[in-house]
N, C-alpha and C positions, 0 to 999 in steps of 0.2 A: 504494500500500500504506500503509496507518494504522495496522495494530498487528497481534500473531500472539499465540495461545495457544500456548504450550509443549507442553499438559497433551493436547490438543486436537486439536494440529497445526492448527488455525482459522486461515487468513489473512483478515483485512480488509480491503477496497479503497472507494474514494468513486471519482466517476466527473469524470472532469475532461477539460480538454482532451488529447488527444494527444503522447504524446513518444517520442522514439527515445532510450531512453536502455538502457544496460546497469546491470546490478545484478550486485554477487555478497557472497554470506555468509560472512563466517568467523568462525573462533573463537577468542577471544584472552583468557589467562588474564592475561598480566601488565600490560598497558595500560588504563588506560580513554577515552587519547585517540589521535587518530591519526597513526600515522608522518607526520611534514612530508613526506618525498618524494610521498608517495599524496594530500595536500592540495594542492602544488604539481603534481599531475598530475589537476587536478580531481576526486579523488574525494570524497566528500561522504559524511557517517553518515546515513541518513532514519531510521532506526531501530533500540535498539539493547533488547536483552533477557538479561540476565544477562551471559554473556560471548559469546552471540553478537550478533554484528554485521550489520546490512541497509547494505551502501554500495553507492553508486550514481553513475555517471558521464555528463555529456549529452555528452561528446568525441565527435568524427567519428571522431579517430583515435588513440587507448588503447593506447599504448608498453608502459606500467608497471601492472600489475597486482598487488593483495592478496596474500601469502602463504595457501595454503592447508595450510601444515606442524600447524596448531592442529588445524585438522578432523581432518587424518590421525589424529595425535597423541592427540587424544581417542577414536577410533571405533576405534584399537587397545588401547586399555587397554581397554573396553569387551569386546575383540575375544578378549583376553588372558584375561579372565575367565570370557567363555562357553566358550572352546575348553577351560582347563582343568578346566568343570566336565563341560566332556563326556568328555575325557579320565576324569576321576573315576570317569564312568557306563559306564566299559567292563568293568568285573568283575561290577558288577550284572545290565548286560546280559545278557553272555555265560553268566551264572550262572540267569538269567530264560530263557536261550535254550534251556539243558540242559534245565529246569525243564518247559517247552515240550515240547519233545520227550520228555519220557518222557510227559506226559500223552497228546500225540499214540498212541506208542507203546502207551502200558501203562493205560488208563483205569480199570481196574479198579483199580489201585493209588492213585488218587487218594484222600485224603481230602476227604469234601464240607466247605465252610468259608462261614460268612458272610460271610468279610471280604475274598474273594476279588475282591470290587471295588477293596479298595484294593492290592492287587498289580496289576491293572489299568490304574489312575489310574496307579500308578507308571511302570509300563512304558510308557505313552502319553506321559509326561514324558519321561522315557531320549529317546524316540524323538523328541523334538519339538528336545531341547536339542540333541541331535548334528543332526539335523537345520538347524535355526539356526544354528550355529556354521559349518556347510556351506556357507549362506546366504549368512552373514555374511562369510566367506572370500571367496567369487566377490565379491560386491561393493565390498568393499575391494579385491582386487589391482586391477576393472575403473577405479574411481576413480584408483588408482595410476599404468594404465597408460595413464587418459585427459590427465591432469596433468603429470608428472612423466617425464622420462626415461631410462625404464630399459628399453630395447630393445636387442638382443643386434646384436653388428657383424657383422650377415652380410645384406650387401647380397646374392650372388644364390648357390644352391646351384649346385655346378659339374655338368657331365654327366657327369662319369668320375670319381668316388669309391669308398672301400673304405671299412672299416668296421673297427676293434677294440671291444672291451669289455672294460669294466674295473670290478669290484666291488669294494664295500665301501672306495674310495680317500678318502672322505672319513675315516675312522679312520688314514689314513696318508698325507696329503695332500703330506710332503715328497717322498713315491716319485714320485708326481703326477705334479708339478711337473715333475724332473729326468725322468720317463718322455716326457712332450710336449717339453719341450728335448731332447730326444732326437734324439725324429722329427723334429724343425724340423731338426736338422741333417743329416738326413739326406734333407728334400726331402717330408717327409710331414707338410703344415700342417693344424693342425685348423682345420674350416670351422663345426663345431659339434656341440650335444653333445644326445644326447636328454633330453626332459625328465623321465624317470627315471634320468638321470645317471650311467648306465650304458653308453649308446653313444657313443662316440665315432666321427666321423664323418672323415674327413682326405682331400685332394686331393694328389695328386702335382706337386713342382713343384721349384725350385729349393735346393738347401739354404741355410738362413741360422740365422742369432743371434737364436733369440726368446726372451725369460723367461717364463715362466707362473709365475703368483702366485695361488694360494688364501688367499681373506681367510674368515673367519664372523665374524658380527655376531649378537649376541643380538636386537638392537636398532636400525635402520637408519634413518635420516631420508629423507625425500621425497629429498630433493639427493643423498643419498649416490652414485648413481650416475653423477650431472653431474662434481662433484667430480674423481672419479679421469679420466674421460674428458676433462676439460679438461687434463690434465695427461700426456693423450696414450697413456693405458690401451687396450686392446680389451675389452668385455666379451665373453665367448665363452659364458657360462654363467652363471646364477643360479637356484635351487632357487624352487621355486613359493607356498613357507613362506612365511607373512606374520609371524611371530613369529620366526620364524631365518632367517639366509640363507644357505647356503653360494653363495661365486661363484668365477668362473676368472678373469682376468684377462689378457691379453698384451700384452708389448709387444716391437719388433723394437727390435735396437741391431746396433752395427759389430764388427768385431772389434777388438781393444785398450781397447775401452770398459767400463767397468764392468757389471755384470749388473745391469738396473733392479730393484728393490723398492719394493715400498708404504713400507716401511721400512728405515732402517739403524741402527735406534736396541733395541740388546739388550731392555731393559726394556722396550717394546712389544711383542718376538718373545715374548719370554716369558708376556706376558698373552693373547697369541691361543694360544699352546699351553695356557695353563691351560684356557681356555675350551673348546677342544676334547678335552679330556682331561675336562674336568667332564661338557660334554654328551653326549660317548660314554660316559661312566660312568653316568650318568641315567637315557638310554635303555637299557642293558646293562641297567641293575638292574629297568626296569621292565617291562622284555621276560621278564625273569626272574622277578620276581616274577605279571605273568599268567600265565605257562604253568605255574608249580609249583602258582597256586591253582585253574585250571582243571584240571590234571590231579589236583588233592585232590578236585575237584566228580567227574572221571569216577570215577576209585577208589572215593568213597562210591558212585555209581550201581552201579556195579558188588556192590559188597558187600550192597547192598539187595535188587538185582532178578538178580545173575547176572552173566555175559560174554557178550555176543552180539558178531556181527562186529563192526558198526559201533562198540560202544566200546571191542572189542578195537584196532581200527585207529585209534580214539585216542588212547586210550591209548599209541601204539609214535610214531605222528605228535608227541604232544607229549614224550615222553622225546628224541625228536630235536631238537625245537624247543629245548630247552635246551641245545644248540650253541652258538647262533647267539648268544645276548646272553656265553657266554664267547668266541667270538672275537671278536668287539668289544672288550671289555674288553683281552686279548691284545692285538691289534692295536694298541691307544691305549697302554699300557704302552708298547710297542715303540718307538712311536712320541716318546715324552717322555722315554725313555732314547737315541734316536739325536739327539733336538734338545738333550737337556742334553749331552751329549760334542761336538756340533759349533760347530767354531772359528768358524764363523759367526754363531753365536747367542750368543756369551759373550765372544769378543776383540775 
């Protein structure tokens, strides 16, 4: 390899003799030389392009390998950006989608327009940007989880299990916690959790002392996973969000032993409840705000063309839907008035 365009994606090569060598790229904002460890494990720069890097190694046998935390690093801010503008594009959407269906519906009501192409254009954009952030999700977590380990501790599903479920516990994750310490003592260990976070799954066995810890991160590094696992964590559960994480955590201890934590340090407990308290208020609000402006879009349809079933029955559908972001809210309140009163969190 001799040089690459950016702009291009163009790789250049010259043809030379033969070599068994490995290569790998990464991204590195704060260096322009390279770590001594990765010099002393023969790695070598062939080429380098802004802040990506081509290094490459002739080793038989390659211990030590590149950080690839940059690439991550970079491909989520990227990642951050497209998902919130698709986020952005769901009032449009769903406002283009009503829009849609009364034409379907009601042709006759249509006005003809010339510019009805650029309502088009638009819509084919909506569709393209949510589409891509889609994309963009699968192939970030698939890099994530070809790299990095963050694979859940359940070496084999048992053959006699039962099943509970349990909603909405991430707005109230201290019930969680003490609900699975629970069952553990009483011989009902969780094996694992579905990945809509809703089932939990538990095997009958011995009772014991286990802690379960709910962490969120806004923000998670490659390692985060390694980290708590080396320090003798179970992972049992991790949300599929590449921008948030809700995870579970467990660990077993003895009796007379202290209850393990991520932390024992008040002023940490407290910054992970703000954060959970922020982003159930977020979501709350923005759950709320689409259903009050979707149901202003049915009320004018209505007021235009009439009540038929179907917008009768959305109308009643979304006056409900305006439940669900106040109990969240609810819920998260409850939640940061039972952790500011507990001796735990403040002594």
């Amino acid at each position: 390899m001799t040089g690459i365009n950016r702009v291009t994606r163009m790789f250049s090569f010259e043809h030379d003799v033969p070599e068994d060598v490995q290569y790998q790229i990464v991204y590195d904002k704060s260096s322009k030389t390279m770590p001594r460890l990765l010099e002393e494990s023969s790695w070598s720069a062939t080429l380098s392009d802004g802040n990506w890097k081509f290094l490459k190694n002739n080793s038989k046998e390659i211990t030590i390998f590149p950080s690839r935390e940059g690439i991550v690093k970079r491909n989520r801010i990227h990642f951050y950006m497209l998902t919130g503008l698709a986020l952005f594009y769901v009032a449009p959407l769903l406002m283009m989608l009503s829009t849609l269906w009364v034409i379907l519906t009601d042709i006759n009501s249509v006005e003809p327009s010339p510019y009805w192409w650029i309502t088009a254009v638009f819509f084919v954009q909506i569709l393209f940007v949510i589409g891509l952030a889609i994309y963009l999700t699968t192939k970030l977590k698939a890099f994530e989880r070809k790299f990095f380990s963050g694979a859940l501790e359940v070496e084999r599903i048992p053959d006699e299990t039962f099943t509970k479920w349990k909603f909405g516990w991430i707005f109230s994750p201290d019930l969680m916690e003490n609900w699975l310490s629970d069952n553990a003592e009483k011989g009902n260990h969780l094996v694992r959790i579905g990945k809509s976070g809703t089932r939990f799954i538990f095997e009958k066995g011995e009772p014991k002392r286990v802690s379960y810890v709910y962490d969120y991160q806004l923000k998670t590094t490659p390692s985060y996973t390694d980290i708590h696992k080396s320090a003798g964590w179970q992972l049992k559960y991790i949300s599929s969000l590449s921008f948030t994480k809700h995870s579970i955590w467990a660990q077993e201890y003895n009796k007379g032993e202290e209850r393990p934590r991520f932390t024992y340090d008040a002023k940490e407990k407290k910054i992970l409840v703000r954060k959970v308290v922020l982003s159930s208020t977020v979501l709350g609000l923005y759950i709320l705000a689409i259903a009050i402006y979707v149901l202003w879009i049915n009320f004018s349809i209505q007021h235009n063309m009439g009540l038929d079933l179907f917008n009768h029955f959305m109308k009643w559908a979304l006056i409900i839907s305006l439940l669900s972001p106040i109990i969240i809210m609810i819920r998260t309140i409850k939640y940061a008035i039972r952790m500011k009163k507990s001796n735990e969190m403040f002594n």
